[in-house]
C-alpha positions as CSV (number, residue, x, y, z in Angstrom):
1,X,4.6,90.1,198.6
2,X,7.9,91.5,197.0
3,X,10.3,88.9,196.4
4,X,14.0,88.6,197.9
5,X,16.6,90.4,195.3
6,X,20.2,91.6,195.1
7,X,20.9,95.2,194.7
8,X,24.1,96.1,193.6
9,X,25.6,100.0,193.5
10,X,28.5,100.9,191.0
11,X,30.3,104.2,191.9
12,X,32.2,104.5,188.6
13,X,34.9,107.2,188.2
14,X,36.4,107.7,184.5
15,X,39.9,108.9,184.4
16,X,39.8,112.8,184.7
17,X,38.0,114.5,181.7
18,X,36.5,111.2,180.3
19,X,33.1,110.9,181.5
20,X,31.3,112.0,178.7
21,X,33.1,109.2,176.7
22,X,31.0,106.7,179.3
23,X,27.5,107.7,178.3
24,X,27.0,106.1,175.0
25,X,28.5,102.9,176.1
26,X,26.7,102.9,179.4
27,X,23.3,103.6,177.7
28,X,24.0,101.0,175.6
29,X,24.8,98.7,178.3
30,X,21.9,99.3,180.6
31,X,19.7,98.7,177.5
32,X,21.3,95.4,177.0
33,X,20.9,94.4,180.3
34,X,17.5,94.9,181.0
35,X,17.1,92.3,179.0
36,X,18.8,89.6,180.9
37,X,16.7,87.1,182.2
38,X,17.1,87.7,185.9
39,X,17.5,91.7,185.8
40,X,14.8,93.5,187.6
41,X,16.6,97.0,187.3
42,X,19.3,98.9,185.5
43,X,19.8,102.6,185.3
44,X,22.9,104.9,185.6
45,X,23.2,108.2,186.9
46,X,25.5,110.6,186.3
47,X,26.8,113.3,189.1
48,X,25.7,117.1,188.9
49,X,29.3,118.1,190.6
50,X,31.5,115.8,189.1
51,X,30.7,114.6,185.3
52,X,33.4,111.8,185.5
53,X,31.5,110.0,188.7
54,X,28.5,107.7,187.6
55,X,26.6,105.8,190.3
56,X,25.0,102.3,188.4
57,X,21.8,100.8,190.1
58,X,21.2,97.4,189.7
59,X,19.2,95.0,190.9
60,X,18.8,90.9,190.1
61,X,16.4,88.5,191.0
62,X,18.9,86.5,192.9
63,X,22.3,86.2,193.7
64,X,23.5,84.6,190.6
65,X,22.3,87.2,188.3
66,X,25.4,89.4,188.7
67,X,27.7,86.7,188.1
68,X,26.0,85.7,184.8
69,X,25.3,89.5,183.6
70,X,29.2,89.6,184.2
71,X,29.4,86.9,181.8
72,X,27.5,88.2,178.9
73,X,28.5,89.3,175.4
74,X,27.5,93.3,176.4
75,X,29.3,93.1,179.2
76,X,32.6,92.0,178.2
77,X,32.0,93.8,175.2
78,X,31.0,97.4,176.7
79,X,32.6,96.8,180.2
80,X,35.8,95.4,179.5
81,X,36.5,96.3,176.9
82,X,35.3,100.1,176.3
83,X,34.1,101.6,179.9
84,X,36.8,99.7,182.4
85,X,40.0,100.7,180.6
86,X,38.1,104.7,180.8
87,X,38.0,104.5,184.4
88,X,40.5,105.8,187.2
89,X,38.7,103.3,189.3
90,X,35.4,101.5,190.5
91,X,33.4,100.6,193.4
92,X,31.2,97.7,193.2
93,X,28.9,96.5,196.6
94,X,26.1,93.9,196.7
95,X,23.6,93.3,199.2
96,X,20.8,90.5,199.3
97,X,17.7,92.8,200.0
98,X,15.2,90.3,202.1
99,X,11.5,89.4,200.6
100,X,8.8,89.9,202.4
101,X,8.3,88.2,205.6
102,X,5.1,85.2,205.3
C-alpha cells in the first residue's frame, strides 16, 4: 500500500546563457536533500532544446516537508543564495498525490 505524498515540479529558467552555471549547485543540492528526513525523491533534469530550462522533481512524505527543506542550511545556501539570483524566473506547483485507498 503506497503511502499519501506531495510531489512538487520546479520549471527553473536561468537568465539566458547561464544554465550551465546551475548544474554544480543543483547536483549539489539534490544530494543534500535526499537526505532530509521526509524526502522520498529528488532529481533534476535538464532540457535537450533549451540548456537554461531545468525541470526539479520532488517528492516529500507529507505536506510539511517542502516547507522545512525550504528551511534548511543547503537550501538557503545553494538556493538563495547561488541558483535563485541565476534565474530569469521559476515555477513552483505542489500537489498532495492520494495513498492508496484501504
Amino acid at each position: 500500500m503506497a503511502a499519501a505524498y506531495l510531489q512538487v515540479i520546479a520549471h527553473y529558467f536561468a537568465k539566458p546563457g547561464n544554465g550551465d552555471a546551475l548544474v554544480k549547485p543543483l547536483t549539489e543540492l539534490a544530494a543534500a536533500t535526499r537526505t532530509e528526513p521526509k524526502n522520498v525523491f529528488y532529481e533534476f533534469f535538464r532540457s535537450p532544446l533549451d540548456p537554461d530550462h531545468f525541470v526539479i522533481l520532488e517528492q516529500y512524505s507529507d505536506a510539511s516537508g517542502l516547507a522545512e527543506h525550504r528551511e534548511t542550511e543547503h537550501f538557503q545556501r545553494l538556493g538563495f543564495g547561488i541558483l535563485i539570483p541565476l534565474l530569469d524566473r521559476r515555477e513552483v506547483s505542489s500537489h498532495m498525490v492520494p495513498g492508496d485507498a484501504a
